[in-house]
Legacy VTK file of the C-alpha trace (Angstrom):
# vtk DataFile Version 3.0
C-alpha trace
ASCII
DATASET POLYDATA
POINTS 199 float
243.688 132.271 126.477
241.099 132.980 128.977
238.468 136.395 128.203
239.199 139.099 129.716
237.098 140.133 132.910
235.276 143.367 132.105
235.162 145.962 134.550
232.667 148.263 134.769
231.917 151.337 136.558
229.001 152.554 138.643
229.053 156.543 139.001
226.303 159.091 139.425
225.756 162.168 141.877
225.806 162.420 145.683
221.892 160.578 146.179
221.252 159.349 143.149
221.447 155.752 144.622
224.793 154.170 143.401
224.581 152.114 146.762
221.685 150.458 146.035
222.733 149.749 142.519
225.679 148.131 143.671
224.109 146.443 146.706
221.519 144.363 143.938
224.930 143.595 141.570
226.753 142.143 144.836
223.404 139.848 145.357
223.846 138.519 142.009
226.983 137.924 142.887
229.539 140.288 141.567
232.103 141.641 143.217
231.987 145.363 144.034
234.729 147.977 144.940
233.774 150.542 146.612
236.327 153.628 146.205
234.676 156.057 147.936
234.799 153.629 151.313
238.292 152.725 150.303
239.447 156.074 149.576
238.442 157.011 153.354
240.521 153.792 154.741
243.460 154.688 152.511
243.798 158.155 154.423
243.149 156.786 157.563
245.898 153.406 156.983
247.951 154.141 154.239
250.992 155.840 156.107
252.659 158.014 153.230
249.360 159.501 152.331
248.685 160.426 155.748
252.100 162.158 155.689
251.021 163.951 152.348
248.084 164.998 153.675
249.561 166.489 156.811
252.083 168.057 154.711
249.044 169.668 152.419
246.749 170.740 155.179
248.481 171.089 158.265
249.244 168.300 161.090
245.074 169.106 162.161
244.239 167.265 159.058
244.474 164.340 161.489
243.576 163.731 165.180
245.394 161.606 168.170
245.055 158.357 166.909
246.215 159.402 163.411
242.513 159.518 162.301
241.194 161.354 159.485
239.470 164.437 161.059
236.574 164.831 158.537
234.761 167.870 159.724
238.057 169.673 159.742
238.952 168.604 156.320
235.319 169.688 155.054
235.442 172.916 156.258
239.361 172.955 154.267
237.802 171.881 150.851
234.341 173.514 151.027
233.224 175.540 148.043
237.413 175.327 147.706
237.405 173.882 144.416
241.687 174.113 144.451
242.356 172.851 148.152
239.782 169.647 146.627
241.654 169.114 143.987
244.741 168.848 145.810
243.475 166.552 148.221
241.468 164.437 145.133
245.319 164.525 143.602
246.409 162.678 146.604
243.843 160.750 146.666
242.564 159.128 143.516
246.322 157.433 142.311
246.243 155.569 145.083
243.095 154.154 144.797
243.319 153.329 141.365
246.274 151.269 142.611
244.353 149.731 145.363
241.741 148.907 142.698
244.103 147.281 140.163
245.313 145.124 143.121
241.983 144.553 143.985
240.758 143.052 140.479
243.466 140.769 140.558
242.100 138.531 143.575
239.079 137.655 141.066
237.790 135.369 138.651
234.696 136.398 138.075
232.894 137.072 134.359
232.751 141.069 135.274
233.373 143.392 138.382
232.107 146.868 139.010
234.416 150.174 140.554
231.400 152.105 142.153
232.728 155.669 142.796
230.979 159.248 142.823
234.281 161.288 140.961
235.086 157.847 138.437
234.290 161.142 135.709
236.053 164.139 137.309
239.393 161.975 138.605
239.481 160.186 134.547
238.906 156.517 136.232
236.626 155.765 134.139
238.763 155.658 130.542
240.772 152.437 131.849
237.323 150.712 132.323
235.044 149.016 129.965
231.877 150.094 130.254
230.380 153.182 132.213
226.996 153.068 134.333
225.455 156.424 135.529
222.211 156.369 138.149
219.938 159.363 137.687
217.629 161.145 139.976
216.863 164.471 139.802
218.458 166.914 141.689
215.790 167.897 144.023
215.062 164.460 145.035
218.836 163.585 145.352
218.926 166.813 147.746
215.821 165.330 149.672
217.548 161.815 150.135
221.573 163.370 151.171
219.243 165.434 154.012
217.498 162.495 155.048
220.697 160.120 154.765
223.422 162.559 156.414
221.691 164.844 158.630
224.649 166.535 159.930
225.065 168.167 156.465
223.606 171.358 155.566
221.349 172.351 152.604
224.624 174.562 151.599
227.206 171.807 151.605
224.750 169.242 150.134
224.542 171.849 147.358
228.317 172.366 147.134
228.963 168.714 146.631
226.503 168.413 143.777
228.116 171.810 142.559
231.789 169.788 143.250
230.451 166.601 140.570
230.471 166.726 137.037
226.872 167.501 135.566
223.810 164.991 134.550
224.311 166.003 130.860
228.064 165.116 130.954
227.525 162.031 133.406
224.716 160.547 130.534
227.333 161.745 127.708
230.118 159.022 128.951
228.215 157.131 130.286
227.590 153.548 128.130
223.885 152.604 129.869
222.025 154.857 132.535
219.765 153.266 135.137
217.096 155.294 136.351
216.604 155.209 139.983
213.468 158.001 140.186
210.833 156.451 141.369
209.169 156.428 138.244
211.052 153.228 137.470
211.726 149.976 139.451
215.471 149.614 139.681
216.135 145.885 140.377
214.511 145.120 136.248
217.191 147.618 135.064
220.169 145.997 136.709
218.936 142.216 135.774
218.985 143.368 131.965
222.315 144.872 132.294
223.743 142.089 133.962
222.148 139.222 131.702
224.282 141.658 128.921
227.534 141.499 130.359
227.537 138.312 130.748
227.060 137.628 127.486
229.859 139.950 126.762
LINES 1 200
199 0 1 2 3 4 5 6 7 8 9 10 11 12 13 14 15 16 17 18 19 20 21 22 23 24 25 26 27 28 29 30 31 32 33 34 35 36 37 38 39 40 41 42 43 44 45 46 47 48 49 50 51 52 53 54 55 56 57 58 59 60 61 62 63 64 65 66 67 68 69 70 71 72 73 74 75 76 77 78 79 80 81 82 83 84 85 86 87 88 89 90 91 92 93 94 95 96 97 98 99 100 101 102 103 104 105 106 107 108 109 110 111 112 113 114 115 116 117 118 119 120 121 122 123 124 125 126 127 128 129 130 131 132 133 134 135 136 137 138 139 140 141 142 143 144 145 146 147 148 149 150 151 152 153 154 155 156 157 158 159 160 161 162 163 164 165 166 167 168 169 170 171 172 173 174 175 176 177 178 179 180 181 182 183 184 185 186 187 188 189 190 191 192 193 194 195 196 197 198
């Protein structure tokens, strides 16, 4: 019987560099699914979610061309930690399907589920190991304002406010790569790769 490909999951808060983490794994050739990129295609594609959604938060959840209209949806879930969760509720099933369809098109010695909520939606439990990427909060702040800069100070803060804490993230977490400029990154992710496959 052949091993079992372990999946493992890349999480961490809004900035704390998850992309880049994942960006070096895909170099060394591992695939990488992206939920948070999938979770937008899903609501924008994925026709009886669409219909939830409108059903949710009114028909202005989406515009003309049956897109996703994001600003409007912000403004329904901002600092509206129950209209979030019923959106996340849609939401996160579905991808968790995607995923599990996703993992079967590979046969590769690991993959890696990179998502910011893999905590706060339970994702995480059906994996087999958990990563977390820390920054501190001020820097991750810094980079979101540089990165998006239609968002405001206030809704940066709200997002990180949204996430599960750095103590809990570090609690589940199996290995924690530090991405805070006091560290190099890329040395961090060769030693946890040279592990898993070994695993």
């Amino acid at each position: 019987m052949p091993p079992r490909m372990l999946q493992i999951g890349v999480t961490g808060g809004i900035g704390s560099g998850k992309s880049l983490v994942c960006q070096i794994f895909k170099h060394l050739g591992i695939p990488v699914y992206d939920a948070d990129y999938w979770a937008r295609w899903l609501l924008s594609n994925n026709s009886a979610l669409i219909t939830a959604v409108k059903e949710t938060f009114g028909e202005h959840a989406y515009d003309q061309q049956n897109q996703i209209d994001r600003q409007f949806m912000a403004e329904q879930v901002f600092n509206q930690s129950e209209q979030l969760n019923k959106l996340n509720q849609l939401v996160h099933p579905l991808v968790g399907l995607d995923y599990q369809k996703w993992v079967g098109q590979y046969d590769a010695l690991y993959v890696i589920k990179e998502a910011a909520l893999l905590i706060e939606s339970g994702g995480y439990k059906s994996l087999d190991k958990l990563i977390t990427i820390y920054a501190p909060e001020n820097m991750r702040i810094k980079r979101v304002a540089q990165r998006d800069p239609h968002r405001s100070l206030d809704q940066i803060k709200a997002i990180i406010s949204n996430q599960t804490t750095e103590e809990n993230r570090q609690e589940l977490a199996d290995y924690v790569i530090k991405n805070d400029e006091n560290e190099l990154v890329i040395p961090q992710v060769l030693l946890l790769h040279q592990m898993f496959l070994k695993m």
